[in-house]
C-alpha positions in Angstrom: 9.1 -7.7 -7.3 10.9 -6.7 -10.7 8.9 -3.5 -10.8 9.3 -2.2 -6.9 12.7 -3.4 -6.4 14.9 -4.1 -9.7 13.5 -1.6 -11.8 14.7 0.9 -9.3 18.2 -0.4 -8.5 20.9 1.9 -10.2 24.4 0.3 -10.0 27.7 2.9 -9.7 31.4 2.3 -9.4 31.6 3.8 -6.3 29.7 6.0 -3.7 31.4 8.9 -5.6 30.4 7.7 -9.1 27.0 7.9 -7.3 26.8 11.9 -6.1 25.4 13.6 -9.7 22.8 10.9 -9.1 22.4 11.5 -5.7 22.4 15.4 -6.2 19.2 15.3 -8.5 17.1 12.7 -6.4 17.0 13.8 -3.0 15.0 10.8 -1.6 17.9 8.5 -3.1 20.6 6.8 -1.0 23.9 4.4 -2.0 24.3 1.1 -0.4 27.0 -1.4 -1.1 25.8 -4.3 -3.6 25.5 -6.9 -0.6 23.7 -5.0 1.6 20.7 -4.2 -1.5 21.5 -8.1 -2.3 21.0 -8.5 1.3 17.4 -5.8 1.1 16.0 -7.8 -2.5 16.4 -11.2 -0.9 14.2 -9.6 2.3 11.9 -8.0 0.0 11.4 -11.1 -2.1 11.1 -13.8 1.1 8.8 -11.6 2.4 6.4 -11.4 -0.5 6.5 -15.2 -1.3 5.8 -15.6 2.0 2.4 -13.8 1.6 1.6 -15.1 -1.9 2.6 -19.2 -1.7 1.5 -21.7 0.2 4.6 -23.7 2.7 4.4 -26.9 0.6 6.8 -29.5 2.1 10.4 -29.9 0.6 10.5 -32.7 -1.5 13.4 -35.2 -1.0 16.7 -34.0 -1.8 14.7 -31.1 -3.0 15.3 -27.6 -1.2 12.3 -26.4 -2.6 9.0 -27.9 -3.2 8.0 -30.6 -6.0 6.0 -27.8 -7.7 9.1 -25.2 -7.0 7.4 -23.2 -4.2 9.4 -22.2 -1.0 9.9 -24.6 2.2 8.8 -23.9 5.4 11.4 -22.8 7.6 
């Protein structure tokens, strides 16, 4: 996950602070910091959903007793 998602993130002031950036990589794009929040959260769900088992949630646990992610 670090490597194809937080290694790429770039964080600017501003969509403006963003344009030399944008101007020398093309393929690049600017999205407020909720919606990449919003797009690393996905990314992440999505590959721990693929990699761990559903183990139960432990009582007053939201995650299981060995920390892997509840069923939803």
């Amino acid at each position: 996950m670090r490597s194809a998602f937080c290694n790429q993130v770039l964080f600017f002031a501003s969509a403006e602070a963003a344009q030399p950036w944008l101007d020398t990589h093309p393929g690049g794009s600017v999205v407020p910091v909720a919606e990449a929040y919003r797009l690393g959260t996905a990314m992440t769900e999505a590959l721990l959903d693929e990699t761990l088992p559903a183990q139960p949630a432990a009582p007053g646990m939201g995650a299981g007793a060995e920390g892997h992610r509840a069923e939803k």
